[in-house]
C-alpha positions in Angstrom: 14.7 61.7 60.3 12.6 60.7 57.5 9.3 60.2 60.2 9.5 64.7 59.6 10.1 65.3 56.3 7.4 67.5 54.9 6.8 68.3 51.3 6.1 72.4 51.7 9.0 73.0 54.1 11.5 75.4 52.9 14.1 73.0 55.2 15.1 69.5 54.6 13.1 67.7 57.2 10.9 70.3 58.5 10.9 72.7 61.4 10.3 70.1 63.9 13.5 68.1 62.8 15.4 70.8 62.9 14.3 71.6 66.5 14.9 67.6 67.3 18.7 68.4 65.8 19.7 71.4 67.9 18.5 70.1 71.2 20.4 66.8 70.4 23.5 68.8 69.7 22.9 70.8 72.9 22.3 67.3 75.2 26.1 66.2 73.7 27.5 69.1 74.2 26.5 68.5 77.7 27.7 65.1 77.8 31.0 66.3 76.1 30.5 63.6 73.3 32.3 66.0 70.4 32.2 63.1 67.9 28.1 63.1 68.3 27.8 66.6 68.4 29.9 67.3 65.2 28.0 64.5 63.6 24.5 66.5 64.5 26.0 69.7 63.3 26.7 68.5 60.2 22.9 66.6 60.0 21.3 70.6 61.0 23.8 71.8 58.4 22.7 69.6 55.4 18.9 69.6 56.6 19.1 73.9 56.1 21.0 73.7 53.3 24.7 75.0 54.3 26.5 72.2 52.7 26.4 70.0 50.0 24.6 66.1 49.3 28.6 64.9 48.4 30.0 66.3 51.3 27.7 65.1 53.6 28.1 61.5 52.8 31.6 61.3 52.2 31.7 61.9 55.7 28.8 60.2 57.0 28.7 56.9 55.0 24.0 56.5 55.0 24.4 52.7 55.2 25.6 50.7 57.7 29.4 48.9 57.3 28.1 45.3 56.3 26.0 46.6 53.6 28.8 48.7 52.0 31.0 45.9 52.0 28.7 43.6 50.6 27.3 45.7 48.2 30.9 47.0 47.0 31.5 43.0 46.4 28.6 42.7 44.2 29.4 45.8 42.3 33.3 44.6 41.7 32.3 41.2 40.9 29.5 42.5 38.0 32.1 45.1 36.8 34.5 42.3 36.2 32.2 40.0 34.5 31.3 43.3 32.4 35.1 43.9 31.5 36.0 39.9 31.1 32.9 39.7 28.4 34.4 42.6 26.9 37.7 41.8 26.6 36.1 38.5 25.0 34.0 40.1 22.5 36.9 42.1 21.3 39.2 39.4 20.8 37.3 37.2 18.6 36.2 40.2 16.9 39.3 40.8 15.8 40.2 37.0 15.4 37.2 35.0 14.8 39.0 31.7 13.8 40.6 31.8 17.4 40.2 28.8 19.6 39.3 28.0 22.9 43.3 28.0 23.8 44.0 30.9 22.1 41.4 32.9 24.3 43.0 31.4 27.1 46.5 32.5 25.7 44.9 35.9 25.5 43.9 36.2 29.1 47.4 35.0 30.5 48.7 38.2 28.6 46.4 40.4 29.9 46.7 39.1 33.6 50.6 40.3 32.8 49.0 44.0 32.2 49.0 46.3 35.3 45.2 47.7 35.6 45.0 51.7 36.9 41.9 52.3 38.4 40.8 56.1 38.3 38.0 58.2 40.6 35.8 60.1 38.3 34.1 63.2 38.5 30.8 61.8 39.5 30.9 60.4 43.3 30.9 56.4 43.5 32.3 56.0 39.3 35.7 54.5 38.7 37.4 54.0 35.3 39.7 51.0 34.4 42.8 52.1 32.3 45.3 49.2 31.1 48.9 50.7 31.7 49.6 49.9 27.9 52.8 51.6 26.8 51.6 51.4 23.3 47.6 52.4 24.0 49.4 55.5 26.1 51.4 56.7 23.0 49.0 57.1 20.4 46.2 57.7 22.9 48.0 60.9 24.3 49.2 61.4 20.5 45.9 61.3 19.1 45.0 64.3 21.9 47.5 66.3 22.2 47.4 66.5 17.9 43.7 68.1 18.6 45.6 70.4 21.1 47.9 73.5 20.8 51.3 71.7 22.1 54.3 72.2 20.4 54.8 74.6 17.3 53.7 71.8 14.6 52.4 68.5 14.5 55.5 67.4 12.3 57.6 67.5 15.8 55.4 64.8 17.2 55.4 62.9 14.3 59.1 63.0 14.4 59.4 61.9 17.9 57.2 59.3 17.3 59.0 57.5 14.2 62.2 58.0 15.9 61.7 55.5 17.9 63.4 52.1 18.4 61.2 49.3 16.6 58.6 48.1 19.2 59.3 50.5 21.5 57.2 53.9 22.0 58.4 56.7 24.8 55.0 58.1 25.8 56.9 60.6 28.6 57.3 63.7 26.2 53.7 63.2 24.9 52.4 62.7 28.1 53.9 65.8 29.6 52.9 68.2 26.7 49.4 66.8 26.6 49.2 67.8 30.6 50.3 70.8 29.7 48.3 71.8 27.1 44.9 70.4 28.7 45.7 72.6 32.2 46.7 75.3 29.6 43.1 75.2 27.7 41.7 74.7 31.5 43.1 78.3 32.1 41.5 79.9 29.2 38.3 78.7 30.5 38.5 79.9 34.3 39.9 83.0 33.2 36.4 83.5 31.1 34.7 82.8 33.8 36.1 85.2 35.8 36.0 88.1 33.5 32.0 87.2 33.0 29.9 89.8 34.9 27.5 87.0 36.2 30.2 84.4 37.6 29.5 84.0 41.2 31.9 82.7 43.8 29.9 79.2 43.5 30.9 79.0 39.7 34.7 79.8 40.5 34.7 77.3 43.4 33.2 74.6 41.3 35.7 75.3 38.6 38.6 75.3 40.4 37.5 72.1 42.1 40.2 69.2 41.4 42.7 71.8 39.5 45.1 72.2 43.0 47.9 72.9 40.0 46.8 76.2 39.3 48.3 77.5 43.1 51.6 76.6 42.6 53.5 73.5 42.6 54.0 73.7 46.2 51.2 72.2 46.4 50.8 68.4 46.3 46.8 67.6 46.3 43.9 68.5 47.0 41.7 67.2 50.5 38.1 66.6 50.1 36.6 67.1 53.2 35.8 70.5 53.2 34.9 70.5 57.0 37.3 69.7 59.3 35.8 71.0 62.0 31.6 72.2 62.5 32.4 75.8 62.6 33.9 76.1 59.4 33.9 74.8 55.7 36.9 75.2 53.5 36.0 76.4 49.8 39.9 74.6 48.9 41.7 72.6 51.4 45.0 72.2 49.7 47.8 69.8 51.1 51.4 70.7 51.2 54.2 68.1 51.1 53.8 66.3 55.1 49.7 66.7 55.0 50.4 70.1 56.0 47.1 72.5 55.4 46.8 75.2 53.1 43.1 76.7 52.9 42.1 78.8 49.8 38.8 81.4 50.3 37.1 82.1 47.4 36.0 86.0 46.5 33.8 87.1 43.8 35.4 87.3 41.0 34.0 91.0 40.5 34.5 92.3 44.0 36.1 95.6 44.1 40.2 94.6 45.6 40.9 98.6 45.7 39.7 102.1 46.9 41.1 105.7 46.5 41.9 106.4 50.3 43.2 109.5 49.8 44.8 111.9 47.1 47.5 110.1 46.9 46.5 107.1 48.8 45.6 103.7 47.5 44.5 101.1 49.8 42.2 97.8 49.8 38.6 97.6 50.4 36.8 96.4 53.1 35.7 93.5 51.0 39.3 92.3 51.0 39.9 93.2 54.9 36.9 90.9 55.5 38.1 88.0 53.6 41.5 88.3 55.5 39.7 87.8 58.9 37.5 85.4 58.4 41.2 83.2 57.3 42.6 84.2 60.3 39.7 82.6 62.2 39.5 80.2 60.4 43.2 79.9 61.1 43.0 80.3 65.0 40.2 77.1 64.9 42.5 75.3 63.4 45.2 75.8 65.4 43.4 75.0 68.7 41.8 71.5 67.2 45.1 70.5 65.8 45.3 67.6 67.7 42.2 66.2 67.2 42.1 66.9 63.6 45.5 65.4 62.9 44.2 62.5 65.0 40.7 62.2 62.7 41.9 62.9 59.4 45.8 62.8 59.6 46.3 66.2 58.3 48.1 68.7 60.1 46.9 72.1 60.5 49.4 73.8 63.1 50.4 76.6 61.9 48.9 76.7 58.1 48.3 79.1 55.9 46.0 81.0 53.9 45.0 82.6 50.8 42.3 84.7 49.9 41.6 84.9 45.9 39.2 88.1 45.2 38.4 90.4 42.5 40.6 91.8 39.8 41.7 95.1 39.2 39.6 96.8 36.9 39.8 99.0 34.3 43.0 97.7 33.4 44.9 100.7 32.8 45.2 100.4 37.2 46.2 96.9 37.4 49.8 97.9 38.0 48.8 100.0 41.0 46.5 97.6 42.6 48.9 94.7 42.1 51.5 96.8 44.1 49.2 97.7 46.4 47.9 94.3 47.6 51.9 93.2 47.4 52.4 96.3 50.1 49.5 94.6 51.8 50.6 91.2 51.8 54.1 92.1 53.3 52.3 92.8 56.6 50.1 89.8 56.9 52.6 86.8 58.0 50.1 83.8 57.3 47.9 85.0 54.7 48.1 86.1 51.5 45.8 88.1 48.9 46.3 87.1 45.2 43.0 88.3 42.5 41.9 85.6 39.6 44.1 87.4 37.2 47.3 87.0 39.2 46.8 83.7 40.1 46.0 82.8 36.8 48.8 85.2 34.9 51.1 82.6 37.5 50.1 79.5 36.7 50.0 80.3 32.6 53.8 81.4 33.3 54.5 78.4 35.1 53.0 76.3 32.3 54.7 78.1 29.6 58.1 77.4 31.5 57.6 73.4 31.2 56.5 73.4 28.1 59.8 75.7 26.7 61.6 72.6 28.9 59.7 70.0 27.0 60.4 71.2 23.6 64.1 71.5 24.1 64.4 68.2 25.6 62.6 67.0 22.0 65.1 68.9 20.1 62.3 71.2 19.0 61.6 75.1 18.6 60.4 77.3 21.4 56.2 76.5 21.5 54.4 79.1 19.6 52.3 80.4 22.9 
């Protein structure tokens, strides 16, 4: 690929490659090899721009299976020589008289520790998080003071000095500090999608990772975003059994209703679009169930759908557009169409529920929401 790369081509690769692509995909398609064609697909796709850099090689891995391993060897064993002359320098800063067997003492405890390794945002960047009860407790304290959690600060500082000597309960702490982070998380998608110049890009790339906000039916979140060439997923959520639940993303500004007649309300055409395209994404799906539950292990027989769009506006018609879009709904049987507002109004609801739950089981007032 990189013997056609040219530097004024609008394309990745250059017209030529791109030519070189599609009669590769057409010669498998011949030879019935799927797996090769799918592959090509997904090389024209990146090379004109259709999907992203990250999805493309969390697919298709650009270096061969010896080199990944031995490179992911060398970058685990200089991480934990990084970490083991860390954990060194702050020990005998904090006890420079220590000996050679008191470092060693040191080491034996932390072996005892259990280690949580965590994916970040960034593609290829962990995080290494010692499952300390005490670190936990003041760490989530220390956050979830900064945060609008329970009614006052005084509550936590209760719960905390309540406490048995040497031993902290991180669990209420934990849970309202969840709460209140997804809670602030809210606030800032819902300004996004009142802003007049939020795209359907900015909404998708917000929503990335925060599964939560659809419901706790929900378990996850799946990365791949293209289970099969045809299509890519804006939100492949996972149901409990690796079941498939697909989100398509509207923009946030797209007209959800129209005056049909007089007395008539009924959606637009925007939203009767979005509906179809589900349903064929749906129908793929369906017919490549097998070999998707057989690549990936997630089943997609049968799944559903939902189509997030618009929001009624001005407000004074929210009421009406909300019922109509519920009349709607009741004749789709695997799809549904929700706008930002009601998804979000949802979630917020559900978050205020759990946190009235937490504050009870503290003793507390109601949360001042």
């Amino acid at each position: 690929m990189l013997d056609h790369v040219g530097e004024r081509s609008p394309y990745r690769g250059g017209r030529q490659l791109l030519e070189l692509l599609r009669f590769a995909i057409g010669q498998a398609d011949e030879c019935g090899d799927r797996s090769t064609s799918e592959s090509l697909v997904d090389a024209l796709d990146y090379a004109t721009g259709k999907i992203f850099v990250d999805d493309f090689e969390a697919k298709h891995g650009t270096l061969t299976r010896h080199h990944r391993r031995t490179e992911l060897m060398a970058l685990i064993l200089s991480g934990a020589q990084q970490l083991t002359l860390t954990w060194i320098d702050d020990f005998l800063d904090e006890n420079p008289s220590a000996t050679t067997a008191d470092l060693r003492r040191y080491f034996e405890i932390l072996s005892t520790r259990s280690l949580r390794v965590l994916e970040d945002r960034e593609s290829g960047r962990y995080r290494v998080a010692p499952l300390s009860v005490d670190w936990a407790m003041h760490a989530v304290y220390d956050m979830f003071k900064k945060t609008d959690g329970l009614s006052t600060t005084g509550q936590l500082d209760e719960m905390v000095t309540d406490q048995p000597p040497g031993f902290c309960s991180p669990e209420l702490l934990l849970q309202g500090a969840i709460v209140s982070l997804r809670r602030n998380k809210i606030r800032e998608i819902r300004d996004l999608a009142d802003s007049s110049t939020a795209t359907e890009t900015d909404l998708q790339k917000a929503l990335r990772g925060n599964w939560w906000i659809f419901g706790g039916t929900f378990v996850g979140e799946e990365r791949r975003r293209r289970l099969l060439p045809q299509i890519e997923i804006d939100l492949p959520l996972l149901l409990p059994g690796g079941v498939l639940h697909i989100i398509e993303l509207k923009g946030p500004a797209t007209p959800t209703t129209k005056r049909y007649r007089p007395h008539v309300t009924t959606v637009t055409a925007p939203v009767n679009d979005a509906v179809n395209q589900v349903i064929g994404y749906l129908r793929m799906l369906d017919e490549n169930r097998d070999d998707i539950l057989r690549r990936v292990g997630i089943d997609t027989r049968r799944c559903g759908g939902t189509v997030v769009i618009g929001d009624p506006a001005p407000r004074d018609d929210r009421e009406l557009t909300l019922e109509v879009l519920r009349t709607f709904n009741s004749h789709l049987s695997r799809v549904q169409v929700v706008t930002y507002h009601q998804l979000l109004d949802s979630a917020e609801r559900s978050l205020d529920l759990e946190m009235q739950a937490i504050s009870d089981e503290a003793g507390g007032d109601p949360p001042q929401l």
